[in-house]
C-alpha positions as MATLAB code, in Angstrom:
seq = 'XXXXXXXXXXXXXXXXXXXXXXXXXXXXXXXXXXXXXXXXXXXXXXXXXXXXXXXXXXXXXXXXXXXXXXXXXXXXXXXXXXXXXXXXXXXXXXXXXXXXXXXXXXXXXXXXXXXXXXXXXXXXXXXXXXXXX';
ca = [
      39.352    5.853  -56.592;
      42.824    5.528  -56.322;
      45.263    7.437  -58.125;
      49.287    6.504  -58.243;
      52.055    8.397  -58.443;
      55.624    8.338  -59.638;
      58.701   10.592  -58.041;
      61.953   10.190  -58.548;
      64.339   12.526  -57.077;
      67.413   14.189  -59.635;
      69.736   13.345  -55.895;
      69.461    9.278  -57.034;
      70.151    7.270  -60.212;
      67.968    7.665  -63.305;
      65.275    4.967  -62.393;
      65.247    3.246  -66.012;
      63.182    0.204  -64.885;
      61.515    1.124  -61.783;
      60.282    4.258  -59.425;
      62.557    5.508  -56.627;
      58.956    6.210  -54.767;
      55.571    5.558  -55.689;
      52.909    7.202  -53.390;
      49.571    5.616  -53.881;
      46.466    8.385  -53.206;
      42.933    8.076  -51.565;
      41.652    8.113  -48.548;
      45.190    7.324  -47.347;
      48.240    8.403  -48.806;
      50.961    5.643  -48.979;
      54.465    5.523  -50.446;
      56.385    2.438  -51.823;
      60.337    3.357  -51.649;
      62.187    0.919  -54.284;
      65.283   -0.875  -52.804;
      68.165    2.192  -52.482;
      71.539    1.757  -52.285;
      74.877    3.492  -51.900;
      74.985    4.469  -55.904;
      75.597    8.152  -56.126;
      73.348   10.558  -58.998;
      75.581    9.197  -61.804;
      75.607    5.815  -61.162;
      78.567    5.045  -59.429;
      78.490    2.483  -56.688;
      80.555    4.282  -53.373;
      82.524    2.446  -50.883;
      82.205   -0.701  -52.474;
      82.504   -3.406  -49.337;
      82.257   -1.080  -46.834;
      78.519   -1.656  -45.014;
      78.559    0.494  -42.336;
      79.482    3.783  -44.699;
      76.915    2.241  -47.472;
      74.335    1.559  -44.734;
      75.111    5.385  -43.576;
      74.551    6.539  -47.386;
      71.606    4.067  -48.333;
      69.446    5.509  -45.324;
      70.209    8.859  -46.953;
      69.348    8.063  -50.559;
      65.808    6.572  -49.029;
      65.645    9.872  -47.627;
      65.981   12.051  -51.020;
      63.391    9.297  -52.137;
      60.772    9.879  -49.470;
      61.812   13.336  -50.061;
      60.689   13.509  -53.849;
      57.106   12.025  -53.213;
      56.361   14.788  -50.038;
      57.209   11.920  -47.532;
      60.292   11.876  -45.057;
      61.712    9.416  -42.593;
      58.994   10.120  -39.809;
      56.220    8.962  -42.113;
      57.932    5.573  -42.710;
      55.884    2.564  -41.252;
      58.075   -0.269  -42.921;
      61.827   -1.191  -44.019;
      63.141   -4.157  -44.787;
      66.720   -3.877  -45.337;
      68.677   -6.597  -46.844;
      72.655   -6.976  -46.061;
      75.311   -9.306  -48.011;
      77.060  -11.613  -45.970;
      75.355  -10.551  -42.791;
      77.038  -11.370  -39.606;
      75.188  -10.845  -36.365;
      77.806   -9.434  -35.067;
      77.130   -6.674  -36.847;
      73.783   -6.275  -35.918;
      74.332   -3.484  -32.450;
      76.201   -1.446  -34.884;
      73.518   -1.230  -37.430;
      70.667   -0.757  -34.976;
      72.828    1.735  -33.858;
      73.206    3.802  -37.464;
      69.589    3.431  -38.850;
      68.212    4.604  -35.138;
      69.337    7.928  -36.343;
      67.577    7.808  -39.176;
      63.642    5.807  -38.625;
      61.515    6.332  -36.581;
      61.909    5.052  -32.793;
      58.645    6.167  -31.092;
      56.665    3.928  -31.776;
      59.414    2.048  -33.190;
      58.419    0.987  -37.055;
      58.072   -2.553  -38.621;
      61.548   -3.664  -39.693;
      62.931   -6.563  -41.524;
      66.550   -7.543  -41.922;
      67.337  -10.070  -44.245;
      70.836  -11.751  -44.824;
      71.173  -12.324  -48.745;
      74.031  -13.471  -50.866;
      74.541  -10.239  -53.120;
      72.677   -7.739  -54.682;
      72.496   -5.841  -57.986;
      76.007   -4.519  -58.127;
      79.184   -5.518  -57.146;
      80.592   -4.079  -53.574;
      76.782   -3.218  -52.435;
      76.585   -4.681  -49.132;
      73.031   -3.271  -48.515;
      70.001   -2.005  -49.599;
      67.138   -0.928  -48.011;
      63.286   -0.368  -49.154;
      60.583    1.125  -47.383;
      56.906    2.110  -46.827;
      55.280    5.592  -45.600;
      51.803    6.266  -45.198;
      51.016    9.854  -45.176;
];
């Protein structure tokens, strides 16, 4: 049987429509991080434009996620992060940041995906994961 679970961590937004992390329990224990962003606790989006500080505060914020379902950034198998206006040039840079942050040994599945905008305006990226336990 599988039983699912629900955590939200008071560091994020209220989720209203959604769970920051949802762990899913049986034999395997497995965590689905929803998209996160560079919105602080109360909502406010935080260098709007600026991707390499939002990058820098979106791994963090999937960090107090993984955090609030017992998970943390070593148990992460799977990101994909998605980046407005992404230009490859920028791609060193942000290998660079988020190798400080997942897992490099083995190095996990990532996916970067170029989008036109997200959510909010001045979010430049946002990033979801996976974590088995």
């Amino acid at each position: 049987m599988v039983k699912l679970a629900a955590f939200n961590s008071p560091a994020l937004v209220p989720a209203k429509a959604f769970t920051h992390a949802l762990a899913v329990e049986g034999a395997q224990r497995w965590v689905f991080v929803s998209g996160q962003v560079a919105i602080d606790s109360a909502g406010q989006v935080i260098a709007p434009g600026d991707l390499f500080l939002q990058l820098e505060l979106t791994l963090q914020n999937l960090g107090h996620a993984l955090n609030a379902a017992g998970a943390s950034f070593k148990n992460l198998v799977k990101v994909t992060i998605f980046v407005v206006d992404l230009d490859p040039a920028d791609l060193a840079k942000i290998r660079e940041v988020r190798s400080q942050y997942l897992p490099q040994d083995p190095p996990i599945a990532i996916t970067l995906v170029g989008v036109a905008q997200l959510a909010f305006p001045g979010l430049r990226i946002e990033i979801e994961g996976t974590a088995a336990l």
